[in-house]
C-alpha positions, -999 to 999 in steps of 0.1 A, spaced: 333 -595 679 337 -563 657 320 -564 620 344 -556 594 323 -562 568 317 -524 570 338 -494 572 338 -476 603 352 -442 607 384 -433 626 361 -416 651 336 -445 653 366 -466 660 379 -446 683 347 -433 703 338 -471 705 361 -479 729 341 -477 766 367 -455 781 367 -431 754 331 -431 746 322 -422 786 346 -391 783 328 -381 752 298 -378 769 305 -363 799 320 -338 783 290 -334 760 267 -333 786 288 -319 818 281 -357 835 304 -376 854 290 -411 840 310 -444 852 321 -466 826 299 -489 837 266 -466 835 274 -465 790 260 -490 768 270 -488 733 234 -491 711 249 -482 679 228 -494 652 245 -510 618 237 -495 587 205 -471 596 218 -437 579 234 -457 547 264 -441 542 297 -452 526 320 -444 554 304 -458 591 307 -424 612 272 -425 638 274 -436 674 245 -444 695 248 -448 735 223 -452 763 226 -441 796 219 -453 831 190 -422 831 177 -436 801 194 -411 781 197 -416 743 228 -402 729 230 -398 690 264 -389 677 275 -380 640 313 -371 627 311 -351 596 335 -337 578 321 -314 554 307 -282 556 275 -275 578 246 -301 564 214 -287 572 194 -318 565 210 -335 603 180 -329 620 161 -351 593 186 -376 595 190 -380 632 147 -384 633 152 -413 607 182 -428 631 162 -422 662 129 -441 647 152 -470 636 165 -468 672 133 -470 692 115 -493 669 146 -519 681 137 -508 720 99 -513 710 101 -549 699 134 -560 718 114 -550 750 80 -564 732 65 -534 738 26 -531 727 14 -500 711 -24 -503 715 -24 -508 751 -36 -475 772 0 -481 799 22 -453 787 55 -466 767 84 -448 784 110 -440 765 149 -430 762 152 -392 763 171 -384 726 199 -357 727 215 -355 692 251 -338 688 272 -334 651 313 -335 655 323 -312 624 359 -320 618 362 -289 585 377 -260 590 350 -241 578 322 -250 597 311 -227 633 331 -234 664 291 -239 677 262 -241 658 221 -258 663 203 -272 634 168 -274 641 141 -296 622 119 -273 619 131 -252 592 125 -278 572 87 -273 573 71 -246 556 40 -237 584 45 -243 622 50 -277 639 45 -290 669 76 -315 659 108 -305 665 142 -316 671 174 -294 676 209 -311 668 237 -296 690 273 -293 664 304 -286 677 334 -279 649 365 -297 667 392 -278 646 384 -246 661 389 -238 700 356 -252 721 347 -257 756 344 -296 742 380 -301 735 394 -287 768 366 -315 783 379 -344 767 413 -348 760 406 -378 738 385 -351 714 415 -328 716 436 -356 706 415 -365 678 415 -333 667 454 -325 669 456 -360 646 433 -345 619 454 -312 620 486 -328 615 471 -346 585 455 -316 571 492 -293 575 511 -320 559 488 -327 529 487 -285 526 531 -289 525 526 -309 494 522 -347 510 503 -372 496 472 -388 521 493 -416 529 528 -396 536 504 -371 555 493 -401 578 519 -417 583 537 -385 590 511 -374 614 508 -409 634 548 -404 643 543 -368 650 518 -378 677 531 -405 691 570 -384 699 540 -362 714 519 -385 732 488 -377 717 463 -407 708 495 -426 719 483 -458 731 454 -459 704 476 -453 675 503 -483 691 475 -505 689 460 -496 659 484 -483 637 478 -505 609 438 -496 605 440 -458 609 456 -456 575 427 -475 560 398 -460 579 416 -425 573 421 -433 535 390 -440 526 371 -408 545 393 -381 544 377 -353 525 356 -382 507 326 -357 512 341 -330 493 356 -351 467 318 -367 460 301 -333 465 326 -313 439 324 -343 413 295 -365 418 265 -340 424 270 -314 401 267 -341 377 238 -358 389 217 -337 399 218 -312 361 215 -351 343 244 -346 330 260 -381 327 292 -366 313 296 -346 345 292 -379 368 316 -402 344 343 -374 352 335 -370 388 344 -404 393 371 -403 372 390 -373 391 378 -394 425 397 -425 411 425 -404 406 429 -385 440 428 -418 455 453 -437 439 477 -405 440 471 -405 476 488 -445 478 452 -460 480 450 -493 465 427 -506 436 410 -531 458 398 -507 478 393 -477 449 372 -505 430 352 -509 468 346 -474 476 330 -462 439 317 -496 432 334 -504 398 352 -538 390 392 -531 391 398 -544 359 379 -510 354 396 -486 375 428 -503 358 415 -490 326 409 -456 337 443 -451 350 460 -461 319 442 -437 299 
């Protein structure tokens, strides 16, 4: 049964699903894996973030897939945060399998292969992050993240029409709120637009009612925290952060976002967000 207790992104939601996930990867990879030869290994809560976006698949040739969605502009620091997902990830084969360290029998494990989805216009149609730039001298450790930027033409779109689709929904959503619509007009909007064009259509039938609230709660939520909450934080300036949250507040309840799930997402009682509305 599915954990709600935790938001999952529109793409986690989506790329879940067994059919979708396989064409995703074939497409990443140029496979032709069967349904069957998938299993989702996703782990819960390993990269902390407020909005659930990572996906984590195995494959029948012990291939460890590590996927990402991100929305904002290029984040150097992936690398770093796919080696923290992928030690999370094969300490759970280690002890699931009850694997023993000290013995001299070699430990074989899944080959990692780590890939970004950018969905922001800005980022590179194709770009690789590698972790060693973030060490000063030479290593002998490294791992490269592959990124591809969905909302520019790619080789990975015309290999999975479900990424295509994906991508198209965003667009829509992005034109409309550029036309002056609010998020939620701009969903809603963009959910009729693709089903009249069959795009996502059988997705967006059967889930119409949670790709507003997935959608509402992480679209452009990186930009919003990096413009307001950092700048604040990070120069200690406690002013800064009170207002970054305040303008936060704000763009969500302009965009038809209710105060149950404002008070959720910046963590303040809604008797509280109540009180900065009214001001």
């Amino acid at each position: 049964m599915e954990n709600r207790q935790y938001k999952d992104s529109m793409f986690k939601n989506l790329f879940s699903i067994p059919e979708y996930s396989v064409e995703l990867i074939n497409a990443l990879l140029d496979t032709n894996y069967a349904v069957t030869d998938i299993k989702n290994v996703t782990l819960s809560n390993v990269l902390k973030q407020d909005i659930y976006n990572d996906l984590a698949f195995l494959t029948s040739k012990n291939e460890l897939i590590v996927l990402i969605e991100h929305q904002s502009t290029l984040n150097c620091n992936m690398p770093l945060r796919m080696l923290l997902y992928l030690v999370d990830e094969y300490k759970r084969i280690i002890d699931s399998n009850n694997f023993n360290l000290y013995r001299n029998k070699l430990i074989k494990l899944p080959t990692p292969k780590f890939f970004v989805i950018y969905t922001n216009e800005e980022a590179e149609e194709k770009s690789v992050l590698k972790l060693s730039d973030s060490f000063d001298g030479k290593t002998a450790l490294e791992l490269e993240v592959v990124c591809y930027n969905i909302l520019k033409p790619n080789i990975l779109n015309e290999k999975s029409k479900t990424l295509h689709d994906y991508a198209a929904f965003l667009q829509f959503v992005l034109s409309y709120l550029k036309h002056g619509k609010n998020l939620k007009e701009a969903i809603e909007l963009a959910v009729m637009k693709c089903q009249k064009a069959e795009i996502l259509k059988q997705y967006l039938k059967e889930r119409k009612s949670e790709v507003f609230d997935m959608l509402a709660l992480e679209f452009d939520i990186d930009k919003l925290k990096a413009a307001s909450y950092e700048d604040g934080v990070e120069e200690g300036r406690a002013e800064g952060l009170a207002e970054g949250r305040k303008e936060i507040i704000l763009a969500f309840f302009q965009s038809g976002i209710s105060i149950e799930q404002i008070a959720k997402t910046v963590k303040l009682p809604e008797e509280k967000i109540l009180e900065i509305l009214e001001k």
